[in-house]
Biopython code that builds the backbone (N, CA, C, O; Angstrom):
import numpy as np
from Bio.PDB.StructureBuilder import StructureBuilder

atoms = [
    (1, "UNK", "N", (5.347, -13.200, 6.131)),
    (1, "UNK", "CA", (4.732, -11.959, 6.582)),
    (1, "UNK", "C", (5.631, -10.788, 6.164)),
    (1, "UNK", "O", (6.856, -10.908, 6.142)),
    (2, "UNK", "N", (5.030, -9.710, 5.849)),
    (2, "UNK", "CA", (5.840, -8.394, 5.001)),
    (2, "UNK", "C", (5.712, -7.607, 6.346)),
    (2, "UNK", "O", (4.684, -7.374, 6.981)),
    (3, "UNK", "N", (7.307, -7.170, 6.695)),
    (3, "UNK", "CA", (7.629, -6.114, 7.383)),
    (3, "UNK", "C", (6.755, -4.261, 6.701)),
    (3, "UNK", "O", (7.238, -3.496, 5.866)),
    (4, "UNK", "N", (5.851, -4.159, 7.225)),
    (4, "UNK", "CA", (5.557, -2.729, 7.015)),
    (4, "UNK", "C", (6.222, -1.610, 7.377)),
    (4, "UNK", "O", (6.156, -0.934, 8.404)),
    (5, "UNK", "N", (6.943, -1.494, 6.287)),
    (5, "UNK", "CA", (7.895, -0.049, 6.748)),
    (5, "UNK", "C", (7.241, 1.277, 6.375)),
    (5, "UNK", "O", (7.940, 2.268, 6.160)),
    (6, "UNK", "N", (5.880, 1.315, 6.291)),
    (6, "UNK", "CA", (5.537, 2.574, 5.528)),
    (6, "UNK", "C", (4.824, 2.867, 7.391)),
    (6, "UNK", "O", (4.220, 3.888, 7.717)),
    (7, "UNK", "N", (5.078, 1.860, 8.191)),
    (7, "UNK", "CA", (4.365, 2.466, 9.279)),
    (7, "UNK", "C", (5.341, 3.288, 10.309)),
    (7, "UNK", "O", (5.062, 4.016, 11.261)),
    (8, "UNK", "N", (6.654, 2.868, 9.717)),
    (8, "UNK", "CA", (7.744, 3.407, 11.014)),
    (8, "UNK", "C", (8.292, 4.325, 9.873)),
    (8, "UNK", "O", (8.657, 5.416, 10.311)),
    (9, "UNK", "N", (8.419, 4.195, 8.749)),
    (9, "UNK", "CA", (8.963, 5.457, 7.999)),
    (9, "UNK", "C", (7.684, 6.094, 6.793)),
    (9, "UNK", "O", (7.903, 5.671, 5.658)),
    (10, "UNK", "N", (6.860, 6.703, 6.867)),
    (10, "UNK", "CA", (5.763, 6.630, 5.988)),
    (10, "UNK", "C", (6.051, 7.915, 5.139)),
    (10, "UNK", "O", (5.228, 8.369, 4.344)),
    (11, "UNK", "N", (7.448, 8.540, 5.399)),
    (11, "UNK", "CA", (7.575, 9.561, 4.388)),
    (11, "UNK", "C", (8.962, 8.278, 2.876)),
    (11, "UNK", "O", (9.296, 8.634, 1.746)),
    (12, "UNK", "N", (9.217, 7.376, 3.361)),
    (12, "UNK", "CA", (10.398, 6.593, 2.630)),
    (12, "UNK", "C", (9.571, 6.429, 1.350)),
    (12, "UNK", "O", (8.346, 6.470, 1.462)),
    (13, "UNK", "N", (10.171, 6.232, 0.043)),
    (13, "UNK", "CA", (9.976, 6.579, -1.057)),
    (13, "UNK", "C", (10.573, 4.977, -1.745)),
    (13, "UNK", "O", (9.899, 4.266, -2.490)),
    (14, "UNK", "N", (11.389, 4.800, -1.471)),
    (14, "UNK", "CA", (12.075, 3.443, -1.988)),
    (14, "UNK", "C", (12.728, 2.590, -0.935)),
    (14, "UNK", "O", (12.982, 2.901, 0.228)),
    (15, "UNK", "N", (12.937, 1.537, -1.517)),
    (15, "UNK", "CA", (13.532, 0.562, -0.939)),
    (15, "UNK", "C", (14.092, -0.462, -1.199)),
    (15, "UNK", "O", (13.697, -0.890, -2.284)),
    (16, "UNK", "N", (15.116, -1.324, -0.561)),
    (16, "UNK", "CA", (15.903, -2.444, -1.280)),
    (16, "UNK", "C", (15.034, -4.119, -0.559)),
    (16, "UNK", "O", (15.804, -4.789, 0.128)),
    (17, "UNK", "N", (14.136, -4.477, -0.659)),
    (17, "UNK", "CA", (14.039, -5.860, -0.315)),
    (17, "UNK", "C", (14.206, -7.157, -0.757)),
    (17, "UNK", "O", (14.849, -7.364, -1.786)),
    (18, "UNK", "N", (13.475, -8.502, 0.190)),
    (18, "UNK", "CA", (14.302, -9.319, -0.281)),
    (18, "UNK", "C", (12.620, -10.766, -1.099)),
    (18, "UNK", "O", (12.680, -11.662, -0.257)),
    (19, "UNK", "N", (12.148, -10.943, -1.523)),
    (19, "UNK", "CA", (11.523, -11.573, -2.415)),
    (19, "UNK", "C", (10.896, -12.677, -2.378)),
    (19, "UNK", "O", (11.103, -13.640, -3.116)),
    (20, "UNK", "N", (9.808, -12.563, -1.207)),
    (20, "UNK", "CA", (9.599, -13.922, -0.519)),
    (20, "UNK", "C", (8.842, -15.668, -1.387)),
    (20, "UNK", "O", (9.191, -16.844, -1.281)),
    (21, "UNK", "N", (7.814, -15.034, -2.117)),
    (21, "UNK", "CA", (7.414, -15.676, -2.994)),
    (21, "UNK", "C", (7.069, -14.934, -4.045)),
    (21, "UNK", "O", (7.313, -13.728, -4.036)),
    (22, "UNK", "N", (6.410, -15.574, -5.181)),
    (22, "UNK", "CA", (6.089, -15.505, -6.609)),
    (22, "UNK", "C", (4.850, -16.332, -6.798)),
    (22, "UNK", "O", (4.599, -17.505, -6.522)),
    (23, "UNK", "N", (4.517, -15.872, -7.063)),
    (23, "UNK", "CA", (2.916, -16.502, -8.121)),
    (23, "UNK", "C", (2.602, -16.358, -9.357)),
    (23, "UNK", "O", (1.758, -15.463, -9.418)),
    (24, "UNK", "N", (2.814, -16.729, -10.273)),
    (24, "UNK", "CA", (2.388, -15.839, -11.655)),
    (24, "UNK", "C", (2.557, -14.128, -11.582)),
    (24, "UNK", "O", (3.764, -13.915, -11.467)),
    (25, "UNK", "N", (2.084, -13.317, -11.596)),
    (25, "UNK", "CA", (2.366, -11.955, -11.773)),
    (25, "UNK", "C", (2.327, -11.660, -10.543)),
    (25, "UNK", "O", (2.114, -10.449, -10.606)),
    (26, "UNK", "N", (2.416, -12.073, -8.811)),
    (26, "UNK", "CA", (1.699, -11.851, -7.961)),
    (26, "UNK", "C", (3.099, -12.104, -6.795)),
    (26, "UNK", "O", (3.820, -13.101, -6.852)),
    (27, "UNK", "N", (3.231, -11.250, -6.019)),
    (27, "UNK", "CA", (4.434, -11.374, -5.704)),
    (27, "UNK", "C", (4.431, -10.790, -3.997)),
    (27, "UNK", "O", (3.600, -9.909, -3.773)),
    (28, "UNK", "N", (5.109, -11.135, -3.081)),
    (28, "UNK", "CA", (5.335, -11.058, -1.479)),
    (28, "UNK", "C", (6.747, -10.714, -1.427)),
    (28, "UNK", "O", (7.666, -11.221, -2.071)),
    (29, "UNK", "N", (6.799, -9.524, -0.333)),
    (29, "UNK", "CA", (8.519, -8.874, -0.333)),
    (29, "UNK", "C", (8.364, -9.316, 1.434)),
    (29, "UNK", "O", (7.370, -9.551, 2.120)),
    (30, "UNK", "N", (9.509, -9.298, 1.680)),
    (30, "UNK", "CA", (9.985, -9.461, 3.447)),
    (30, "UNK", "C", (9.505, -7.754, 3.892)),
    (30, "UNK", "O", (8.728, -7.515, 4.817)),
    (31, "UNK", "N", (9.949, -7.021, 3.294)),
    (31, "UNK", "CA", (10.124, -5.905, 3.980)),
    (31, "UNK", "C", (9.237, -5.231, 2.504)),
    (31, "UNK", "O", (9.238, -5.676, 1.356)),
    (32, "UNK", "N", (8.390, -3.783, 3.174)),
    (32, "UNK", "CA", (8.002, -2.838, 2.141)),
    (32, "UNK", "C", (7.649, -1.719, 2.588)),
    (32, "UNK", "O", (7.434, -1.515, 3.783)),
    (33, "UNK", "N", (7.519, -0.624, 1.440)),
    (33, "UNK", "CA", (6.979, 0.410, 2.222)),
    (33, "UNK", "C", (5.719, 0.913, 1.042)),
    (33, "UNK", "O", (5.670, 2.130, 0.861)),
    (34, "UNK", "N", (4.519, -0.119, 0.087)),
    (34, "UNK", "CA", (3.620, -0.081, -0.202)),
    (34, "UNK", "C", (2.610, -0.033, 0.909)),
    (34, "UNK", "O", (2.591, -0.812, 1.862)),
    (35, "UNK", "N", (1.909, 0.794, 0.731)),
    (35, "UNK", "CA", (0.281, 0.939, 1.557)),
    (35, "UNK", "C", (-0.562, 0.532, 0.610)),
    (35, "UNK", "O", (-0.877, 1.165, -0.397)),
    (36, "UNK", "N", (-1.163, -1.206, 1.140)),
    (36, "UNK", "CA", (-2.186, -1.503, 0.600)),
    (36, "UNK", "C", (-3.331, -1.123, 0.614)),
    (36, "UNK", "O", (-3.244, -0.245, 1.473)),
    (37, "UNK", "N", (-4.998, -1.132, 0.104)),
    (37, "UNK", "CA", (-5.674, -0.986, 0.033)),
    (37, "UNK", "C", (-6.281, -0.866, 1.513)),
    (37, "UNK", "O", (-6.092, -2.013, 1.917)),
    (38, "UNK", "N", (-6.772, -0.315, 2.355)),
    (38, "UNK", "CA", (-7.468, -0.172, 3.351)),
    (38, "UNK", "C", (-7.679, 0.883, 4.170)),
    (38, "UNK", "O", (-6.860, 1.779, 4.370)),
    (39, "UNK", "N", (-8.981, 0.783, 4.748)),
    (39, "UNK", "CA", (-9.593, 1.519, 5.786)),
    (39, "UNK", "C", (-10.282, 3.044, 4.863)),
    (39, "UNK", "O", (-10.520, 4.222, 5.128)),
    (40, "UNK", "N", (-10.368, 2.294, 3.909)),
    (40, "UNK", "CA", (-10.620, 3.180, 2.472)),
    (40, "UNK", "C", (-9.862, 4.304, 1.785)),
    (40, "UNK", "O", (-10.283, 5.200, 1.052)),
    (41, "UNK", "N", (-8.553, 4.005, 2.241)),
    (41, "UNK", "CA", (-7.656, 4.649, 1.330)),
    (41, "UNK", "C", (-6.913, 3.847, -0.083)),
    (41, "UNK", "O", (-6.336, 2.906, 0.462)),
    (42, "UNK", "N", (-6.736, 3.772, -1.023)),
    (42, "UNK", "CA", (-6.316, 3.128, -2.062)),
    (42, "UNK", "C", (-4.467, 2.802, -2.148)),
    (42, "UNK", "O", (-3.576, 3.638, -1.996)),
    (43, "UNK", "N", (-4.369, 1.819, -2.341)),
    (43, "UNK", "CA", (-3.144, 1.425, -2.339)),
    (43, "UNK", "C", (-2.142, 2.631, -2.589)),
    (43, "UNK", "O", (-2.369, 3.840, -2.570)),
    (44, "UNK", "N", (-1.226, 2.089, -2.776)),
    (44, "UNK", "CA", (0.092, 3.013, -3.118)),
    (44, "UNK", "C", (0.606, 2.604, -4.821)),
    (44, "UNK", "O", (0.927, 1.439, -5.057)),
    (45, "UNK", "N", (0.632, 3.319, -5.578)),
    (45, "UNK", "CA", (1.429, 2.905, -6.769)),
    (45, "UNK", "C", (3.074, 3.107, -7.093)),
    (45, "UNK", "O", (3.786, 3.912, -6.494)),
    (46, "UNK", "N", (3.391, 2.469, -7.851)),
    (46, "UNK", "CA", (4.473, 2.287, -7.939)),
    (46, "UNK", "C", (5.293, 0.902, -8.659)),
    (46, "UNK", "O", (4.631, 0.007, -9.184)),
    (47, "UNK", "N", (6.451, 0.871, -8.619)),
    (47, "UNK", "CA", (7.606, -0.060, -9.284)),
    (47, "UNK", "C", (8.234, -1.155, -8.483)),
    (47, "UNK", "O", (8.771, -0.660, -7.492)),
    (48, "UNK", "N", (8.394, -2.648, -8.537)),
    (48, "UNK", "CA", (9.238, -3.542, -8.253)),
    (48, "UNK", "C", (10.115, -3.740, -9.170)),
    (48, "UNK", "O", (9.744, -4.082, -10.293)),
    (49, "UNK", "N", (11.862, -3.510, -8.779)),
    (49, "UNK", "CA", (12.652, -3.623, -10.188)),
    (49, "UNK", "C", (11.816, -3.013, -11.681)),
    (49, "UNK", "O", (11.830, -3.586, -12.770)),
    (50, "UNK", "N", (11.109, -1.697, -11.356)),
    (50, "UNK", "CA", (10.966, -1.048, -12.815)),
    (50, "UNK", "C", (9.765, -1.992, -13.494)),
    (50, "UNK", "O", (9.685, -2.019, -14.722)),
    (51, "UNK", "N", (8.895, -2.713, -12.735)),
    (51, "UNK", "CA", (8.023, -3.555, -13.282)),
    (51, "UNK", "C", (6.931, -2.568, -12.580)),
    (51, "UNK", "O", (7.180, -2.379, -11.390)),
    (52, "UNK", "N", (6.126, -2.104, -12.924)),
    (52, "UNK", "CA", (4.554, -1.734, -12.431)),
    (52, "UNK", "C", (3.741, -2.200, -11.710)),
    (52, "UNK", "O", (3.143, -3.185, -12.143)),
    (53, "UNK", "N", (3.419, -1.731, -10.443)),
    (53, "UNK", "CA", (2.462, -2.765, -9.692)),
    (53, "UNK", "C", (1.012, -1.687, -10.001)),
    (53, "UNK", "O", (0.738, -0.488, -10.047)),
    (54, "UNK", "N", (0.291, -3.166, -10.178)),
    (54, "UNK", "CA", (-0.910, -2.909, -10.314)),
    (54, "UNK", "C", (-1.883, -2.322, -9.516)),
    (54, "UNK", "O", (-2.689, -1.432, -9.789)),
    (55, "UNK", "N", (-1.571, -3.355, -7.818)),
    (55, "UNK", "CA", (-2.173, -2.944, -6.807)),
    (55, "UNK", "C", (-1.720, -3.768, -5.933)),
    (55, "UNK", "O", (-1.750, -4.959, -6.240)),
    (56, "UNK", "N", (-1.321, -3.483, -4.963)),
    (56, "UNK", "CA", (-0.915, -3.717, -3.341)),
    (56, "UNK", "C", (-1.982, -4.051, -2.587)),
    (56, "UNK", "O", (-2.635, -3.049, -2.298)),
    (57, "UNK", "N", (-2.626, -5.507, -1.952)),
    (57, "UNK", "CA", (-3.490, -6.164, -0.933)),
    (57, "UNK", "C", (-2.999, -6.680, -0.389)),
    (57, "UNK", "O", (-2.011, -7.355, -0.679)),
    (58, "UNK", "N", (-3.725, -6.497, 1.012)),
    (58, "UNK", "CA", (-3.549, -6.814, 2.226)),
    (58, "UNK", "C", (-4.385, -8.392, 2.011)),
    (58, "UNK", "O", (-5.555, -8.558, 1.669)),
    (59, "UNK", "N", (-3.139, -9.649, 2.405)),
    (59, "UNK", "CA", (-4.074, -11.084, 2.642)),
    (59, "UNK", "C", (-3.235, -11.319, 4.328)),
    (59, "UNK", "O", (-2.062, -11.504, 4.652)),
    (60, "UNK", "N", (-4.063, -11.239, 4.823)),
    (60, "UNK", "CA", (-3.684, -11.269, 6.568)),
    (60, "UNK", "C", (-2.889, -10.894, 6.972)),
    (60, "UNK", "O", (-3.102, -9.735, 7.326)),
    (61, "UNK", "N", (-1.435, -11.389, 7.280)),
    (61, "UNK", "CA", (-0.464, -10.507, 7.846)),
    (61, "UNK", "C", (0.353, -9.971, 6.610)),
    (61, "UNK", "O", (1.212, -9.122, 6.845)),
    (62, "UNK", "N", (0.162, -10.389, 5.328)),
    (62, "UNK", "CA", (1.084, -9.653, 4.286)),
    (62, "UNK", "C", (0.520, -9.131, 3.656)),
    (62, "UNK", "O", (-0.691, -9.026, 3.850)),
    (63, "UNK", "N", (1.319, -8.393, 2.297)),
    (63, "UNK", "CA", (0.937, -7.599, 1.303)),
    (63, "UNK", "C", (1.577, -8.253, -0.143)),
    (63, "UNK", "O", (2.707, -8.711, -0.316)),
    (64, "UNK", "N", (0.398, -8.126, -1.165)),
    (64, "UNK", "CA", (0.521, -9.425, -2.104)),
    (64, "UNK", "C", (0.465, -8.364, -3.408)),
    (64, "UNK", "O", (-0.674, -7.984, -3.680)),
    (65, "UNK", "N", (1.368, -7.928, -4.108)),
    (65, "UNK", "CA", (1.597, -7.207, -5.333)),
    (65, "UNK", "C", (1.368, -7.658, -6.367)),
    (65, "UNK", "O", (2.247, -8.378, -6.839)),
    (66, "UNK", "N", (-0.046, -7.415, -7.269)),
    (66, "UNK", "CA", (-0.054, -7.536, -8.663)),
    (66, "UNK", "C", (0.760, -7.029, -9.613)),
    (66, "UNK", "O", (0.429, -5.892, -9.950)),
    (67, "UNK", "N", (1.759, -7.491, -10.196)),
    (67, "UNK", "CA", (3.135, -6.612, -11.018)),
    (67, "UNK", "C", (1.873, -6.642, -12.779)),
    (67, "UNK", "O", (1.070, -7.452, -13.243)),
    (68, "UNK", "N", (2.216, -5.730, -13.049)),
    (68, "UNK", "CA", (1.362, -5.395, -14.796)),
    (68, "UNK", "C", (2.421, -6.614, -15.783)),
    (68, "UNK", "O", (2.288, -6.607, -17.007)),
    (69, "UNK", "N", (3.396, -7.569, -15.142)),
    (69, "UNK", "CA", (3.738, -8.670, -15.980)),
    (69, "UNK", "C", (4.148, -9.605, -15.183)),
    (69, "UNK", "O", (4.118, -9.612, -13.952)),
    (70, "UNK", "N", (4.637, -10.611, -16.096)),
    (70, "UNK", "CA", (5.625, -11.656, -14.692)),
    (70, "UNK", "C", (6.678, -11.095, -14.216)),
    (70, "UNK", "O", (7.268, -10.525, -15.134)),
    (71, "UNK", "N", (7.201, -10.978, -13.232)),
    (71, "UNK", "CA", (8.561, -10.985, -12.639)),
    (71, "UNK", "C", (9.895, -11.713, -13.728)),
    (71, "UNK", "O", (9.992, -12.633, -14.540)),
    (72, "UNK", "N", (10.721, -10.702, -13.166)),
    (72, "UNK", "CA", (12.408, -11.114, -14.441)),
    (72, "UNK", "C", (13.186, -11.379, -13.294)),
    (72, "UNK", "O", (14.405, -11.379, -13.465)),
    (73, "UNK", "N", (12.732, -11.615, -12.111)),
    (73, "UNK", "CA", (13.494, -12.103, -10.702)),
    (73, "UNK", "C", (12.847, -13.192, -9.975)),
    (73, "UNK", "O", (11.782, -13.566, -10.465)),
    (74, "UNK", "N", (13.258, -13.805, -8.885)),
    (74, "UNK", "CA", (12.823, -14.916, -8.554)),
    (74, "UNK", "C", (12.764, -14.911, -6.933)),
    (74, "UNK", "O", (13.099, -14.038, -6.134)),
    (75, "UNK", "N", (12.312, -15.981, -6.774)),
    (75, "UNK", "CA", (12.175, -15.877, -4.375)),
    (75, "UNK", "C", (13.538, -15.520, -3.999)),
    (75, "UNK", "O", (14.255, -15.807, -4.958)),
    (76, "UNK", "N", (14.136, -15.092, -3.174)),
    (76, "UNK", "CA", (15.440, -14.992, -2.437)),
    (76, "UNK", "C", (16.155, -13.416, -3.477)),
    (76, "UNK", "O", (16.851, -12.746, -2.715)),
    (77, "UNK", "N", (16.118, -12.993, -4.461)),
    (77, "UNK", "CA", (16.527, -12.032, -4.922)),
    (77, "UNK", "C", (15.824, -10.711, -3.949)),
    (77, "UNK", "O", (14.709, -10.586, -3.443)),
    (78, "UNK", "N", (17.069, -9.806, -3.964)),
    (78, "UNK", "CA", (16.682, -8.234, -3.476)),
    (78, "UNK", "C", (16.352, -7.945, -4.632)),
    (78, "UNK", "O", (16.872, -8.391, -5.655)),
    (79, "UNK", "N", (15.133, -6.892, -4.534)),
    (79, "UNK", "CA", (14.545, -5.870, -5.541)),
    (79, "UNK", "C", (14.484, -4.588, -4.976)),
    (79, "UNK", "O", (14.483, -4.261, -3.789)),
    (80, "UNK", "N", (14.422, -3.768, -6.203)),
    (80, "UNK", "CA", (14.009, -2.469, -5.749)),
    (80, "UNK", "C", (13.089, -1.570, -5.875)),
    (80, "UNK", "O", (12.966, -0.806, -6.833)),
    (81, "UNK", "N", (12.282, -1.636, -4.734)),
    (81, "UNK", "CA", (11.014, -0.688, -4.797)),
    (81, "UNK", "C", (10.733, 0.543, -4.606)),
    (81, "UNK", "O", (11.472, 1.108, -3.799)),
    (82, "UNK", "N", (9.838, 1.217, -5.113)),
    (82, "UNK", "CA", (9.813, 2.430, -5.665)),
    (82, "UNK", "C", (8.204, 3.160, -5.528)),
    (82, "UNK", "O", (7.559, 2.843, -6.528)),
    (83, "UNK", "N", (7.654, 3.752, -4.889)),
    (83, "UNK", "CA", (6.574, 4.344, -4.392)),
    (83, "UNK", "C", (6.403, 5.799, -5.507)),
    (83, "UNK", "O", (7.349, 6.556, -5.728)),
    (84, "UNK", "N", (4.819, 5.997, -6.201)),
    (84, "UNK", "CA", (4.520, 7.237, -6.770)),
    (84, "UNK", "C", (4.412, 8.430, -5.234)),
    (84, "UNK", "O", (3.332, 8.433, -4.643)),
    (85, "UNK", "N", (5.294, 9.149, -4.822)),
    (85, "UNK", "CA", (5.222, 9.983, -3.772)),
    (85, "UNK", "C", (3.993, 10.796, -3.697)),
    (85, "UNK", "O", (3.199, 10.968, -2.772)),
    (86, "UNK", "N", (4.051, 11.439, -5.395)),
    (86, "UNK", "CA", (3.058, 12.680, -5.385)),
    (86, "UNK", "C", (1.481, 12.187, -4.914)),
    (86, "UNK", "O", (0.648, 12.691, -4.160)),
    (87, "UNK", "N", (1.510, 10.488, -6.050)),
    (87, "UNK", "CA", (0.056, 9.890, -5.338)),
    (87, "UNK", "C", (0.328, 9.719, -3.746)),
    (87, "UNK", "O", (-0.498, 10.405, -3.143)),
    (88, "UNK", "N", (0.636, 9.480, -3.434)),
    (88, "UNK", "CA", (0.566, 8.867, -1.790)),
    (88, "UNK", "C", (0.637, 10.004, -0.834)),
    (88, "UNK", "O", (0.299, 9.812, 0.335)),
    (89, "UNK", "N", (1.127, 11.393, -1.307)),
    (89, "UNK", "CA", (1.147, 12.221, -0.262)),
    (89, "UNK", "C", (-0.393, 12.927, -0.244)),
    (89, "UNK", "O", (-1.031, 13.276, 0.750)),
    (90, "UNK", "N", (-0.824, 13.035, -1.826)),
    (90, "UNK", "CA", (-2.295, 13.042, -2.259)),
    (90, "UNK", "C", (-3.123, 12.421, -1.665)),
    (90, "UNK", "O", (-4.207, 12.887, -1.313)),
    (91, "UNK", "N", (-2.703, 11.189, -1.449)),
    (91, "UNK", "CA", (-4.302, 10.431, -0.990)),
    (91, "UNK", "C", (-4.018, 10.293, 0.567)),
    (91, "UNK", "O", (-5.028, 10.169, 1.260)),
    (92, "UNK", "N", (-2.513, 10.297, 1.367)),
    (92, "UNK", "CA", (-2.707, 10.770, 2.983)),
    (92, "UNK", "C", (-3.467, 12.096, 3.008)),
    (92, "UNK", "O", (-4.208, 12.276, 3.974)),
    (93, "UNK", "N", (-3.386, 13.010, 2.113)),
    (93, "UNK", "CA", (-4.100, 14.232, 2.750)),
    (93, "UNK", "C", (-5.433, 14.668, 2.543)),
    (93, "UNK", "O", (-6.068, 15.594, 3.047)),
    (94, "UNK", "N", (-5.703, 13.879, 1.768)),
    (94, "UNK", "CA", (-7.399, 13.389, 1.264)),
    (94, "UNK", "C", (-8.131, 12.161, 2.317)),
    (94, "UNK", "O", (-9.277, 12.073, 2.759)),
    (95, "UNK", "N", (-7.043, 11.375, 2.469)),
    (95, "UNK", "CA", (-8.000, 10.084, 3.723)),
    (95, "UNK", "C", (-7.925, 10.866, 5.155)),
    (95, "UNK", "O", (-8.577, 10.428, 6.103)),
    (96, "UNK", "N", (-7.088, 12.073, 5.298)),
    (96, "UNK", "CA", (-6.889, 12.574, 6.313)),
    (96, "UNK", "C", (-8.327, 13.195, 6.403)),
    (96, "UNK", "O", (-9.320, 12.760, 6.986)),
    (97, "UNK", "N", (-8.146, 14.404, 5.615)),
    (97, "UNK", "CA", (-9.565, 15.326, 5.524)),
    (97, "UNK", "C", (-10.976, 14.682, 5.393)),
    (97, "UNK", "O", (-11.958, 15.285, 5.826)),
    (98, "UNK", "N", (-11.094, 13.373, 4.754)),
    (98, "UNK", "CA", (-12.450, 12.713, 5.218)),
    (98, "UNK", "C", (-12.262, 12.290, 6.614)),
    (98, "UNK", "O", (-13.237, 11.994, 7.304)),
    (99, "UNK", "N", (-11.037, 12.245, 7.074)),
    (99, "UNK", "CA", (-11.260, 11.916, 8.799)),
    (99, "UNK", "C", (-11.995, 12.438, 9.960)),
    (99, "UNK", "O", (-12.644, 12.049, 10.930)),
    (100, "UNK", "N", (-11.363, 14.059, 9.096)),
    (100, "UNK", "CA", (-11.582, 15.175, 9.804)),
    (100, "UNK", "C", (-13.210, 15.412, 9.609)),
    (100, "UNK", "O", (-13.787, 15.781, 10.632)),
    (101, "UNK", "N", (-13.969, 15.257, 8.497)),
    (101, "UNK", "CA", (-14.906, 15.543, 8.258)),
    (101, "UNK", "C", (-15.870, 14.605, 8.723)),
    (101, "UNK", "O", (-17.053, 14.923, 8.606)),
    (102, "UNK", "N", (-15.479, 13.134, 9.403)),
    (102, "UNK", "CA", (-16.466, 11.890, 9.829)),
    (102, "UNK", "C", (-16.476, 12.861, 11.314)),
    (102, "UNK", "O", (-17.590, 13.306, 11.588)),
    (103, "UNK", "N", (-15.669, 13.122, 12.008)),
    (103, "UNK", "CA", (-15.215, 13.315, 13.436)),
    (103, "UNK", "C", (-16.440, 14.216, 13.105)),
    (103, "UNK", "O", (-17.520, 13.642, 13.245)),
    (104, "UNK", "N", (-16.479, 15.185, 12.798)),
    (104, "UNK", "CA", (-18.109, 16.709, 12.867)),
    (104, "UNK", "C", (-19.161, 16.049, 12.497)),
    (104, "UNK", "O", (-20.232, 16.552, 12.834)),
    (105, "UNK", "N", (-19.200, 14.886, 11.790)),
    (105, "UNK", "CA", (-20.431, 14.331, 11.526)),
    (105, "UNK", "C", (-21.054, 13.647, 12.673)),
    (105, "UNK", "O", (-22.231, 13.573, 13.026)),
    (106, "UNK", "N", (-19.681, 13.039, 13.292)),
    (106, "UNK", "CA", (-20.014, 11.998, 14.862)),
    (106, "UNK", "C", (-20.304, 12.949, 15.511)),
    (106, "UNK", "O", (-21.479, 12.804, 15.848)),
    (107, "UNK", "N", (-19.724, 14.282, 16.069)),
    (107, "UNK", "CA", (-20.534, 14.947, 17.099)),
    (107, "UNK", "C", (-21.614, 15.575, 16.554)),
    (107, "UNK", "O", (-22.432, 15.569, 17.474)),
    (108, "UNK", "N", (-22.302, 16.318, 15.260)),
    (108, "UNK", "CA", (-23.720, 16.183, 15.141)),
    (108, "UNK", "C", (-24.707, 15.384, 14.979)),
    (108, "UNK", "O", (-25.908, 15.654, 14.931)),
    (109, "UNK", "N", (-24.150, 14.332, 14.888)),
    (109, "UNK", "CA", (-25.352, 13.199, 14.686)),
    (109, "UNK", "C", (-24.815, 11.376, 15.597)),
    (109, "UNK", "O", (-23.922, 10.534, 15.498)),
    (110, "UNK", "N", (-25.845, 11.588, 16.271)),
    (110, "UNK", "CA", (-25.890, 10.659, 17.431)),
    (110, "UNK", "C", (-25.508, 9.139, 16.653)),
    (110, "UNK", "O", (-24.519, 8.473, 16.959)),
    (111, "UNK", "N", (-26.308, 8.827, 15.803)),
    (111, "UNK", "CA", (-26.541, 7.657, 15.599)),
    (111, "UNK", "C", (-25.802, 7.384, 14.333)),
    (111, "UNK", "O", (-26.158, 6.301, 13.869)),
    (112, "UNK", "N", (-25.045, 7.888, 13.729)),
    (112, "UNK", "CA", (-24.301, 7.644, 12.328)),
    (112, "UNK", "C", (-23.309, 6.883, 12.459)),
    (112, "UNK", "O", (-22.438, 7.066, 13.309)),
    (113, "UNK", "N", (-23.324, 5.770, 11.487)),
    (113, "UNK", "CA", (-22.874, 5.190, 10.756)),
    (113, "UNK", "C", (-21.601, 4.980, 10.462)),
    (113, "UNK", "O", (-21.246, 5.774, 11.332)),
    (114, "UNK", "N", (-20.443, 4.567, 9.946)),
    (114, "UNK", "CA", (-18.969, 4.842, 8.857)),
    (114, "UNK", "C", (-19.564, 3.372, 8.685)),
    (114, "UNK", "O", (-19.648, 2.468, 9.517)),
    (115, "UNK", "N", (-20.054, 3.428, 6.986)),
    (115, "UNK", "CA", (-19.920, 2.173, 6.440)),
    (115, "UNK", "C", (-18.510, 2.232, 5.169)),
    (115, "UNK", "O", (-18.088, 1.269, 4.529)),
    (116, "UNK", "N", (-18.088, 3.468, 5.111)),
    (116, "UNK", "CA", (-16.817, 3.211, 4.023)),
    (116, "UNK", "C", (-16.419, 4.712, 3.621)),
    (116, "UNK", "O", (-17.199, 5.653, 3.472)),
    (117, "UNK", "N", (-15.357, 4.716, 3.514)),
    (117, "UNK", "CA", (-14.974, 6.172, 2.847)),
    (117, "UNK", "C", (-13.393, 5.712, 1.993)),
    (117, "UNK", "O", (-12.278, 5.727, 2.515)),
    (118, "UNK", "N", (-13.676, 5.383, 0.783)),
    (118, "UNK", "CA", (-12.721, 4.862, -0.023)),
    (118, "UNK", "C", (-12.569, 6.258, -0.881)),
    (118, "UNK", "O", (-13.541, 6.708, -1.487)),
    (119, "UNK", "N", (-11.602, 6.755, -0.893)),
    (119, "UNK", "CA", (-10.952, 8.159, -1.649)),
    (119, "UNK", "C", (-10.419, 7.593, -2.844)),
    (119, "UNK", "O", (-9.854, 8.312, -3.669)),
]
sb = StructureBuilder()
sb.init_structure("model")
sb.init_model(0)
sb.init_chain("A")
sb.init_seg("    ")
for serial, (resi, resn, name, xyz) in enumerate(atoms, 1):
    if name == "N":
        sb.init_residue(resn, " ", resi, " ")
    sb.init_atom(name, np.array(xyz, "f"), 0.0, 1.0, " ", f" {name:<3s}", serial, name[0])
structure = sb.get_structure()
């Protein structure tokens, strides 16, 4: 299970963790501060050790990183991760403002809906 540090520090930018498994390009950290895909906001982009992640998902209690190659590190190694800030402060203030904008929709209209608001 991946410690979510983007929930107790969600302004942190990088980080040193430690490398729980490996899959082919597909990879689990102990600790992170990627925001995966949900509640219709889009992952977080960014670097493991300078490798590219593709995209950050949520599979039950962890978060499972597509890297754009294989890994040049292995289970038990610290890596260092690395968050695009400018995207992520972008899309908190965009998933924010559709928040703001469901909330006026719920008090004019009785019976509506949230089937998805993916930014």
């Amino acid at each position: 299970m991946s410690e979510k540090i983007f929930w107790i520090e969600p302004y942190k930018t990088e980080l040193d963790s430690i490398v729980l498994t490996i899959q082919d390009d597909k990879v689990e950290l102990a600790q992170t501060i990627f925001y995966a895909q949900s509640g219709g906001q889009e992952s977080d982009a960014g670097t493991i050790n300078n490798i590219p992640v593709i995209k950050a998902e949520k599979k039950d209690d962890t978060i499972i990183y597509t890297l754009a190659c294989k890994p040049n590190f292995k289970v038990g190694d610290k890596v260092h991760t690395s968050i695009d800030w400018k995207r992520r402060y972008q899309l908190m203030k965009l998933h924010f403002a559709a928040e703001l904008v469901l909330e006026l929709f719920y008090k004019e209209y009785e019976n509506i809906q949230k089937i998805g608001a993916h930014l």
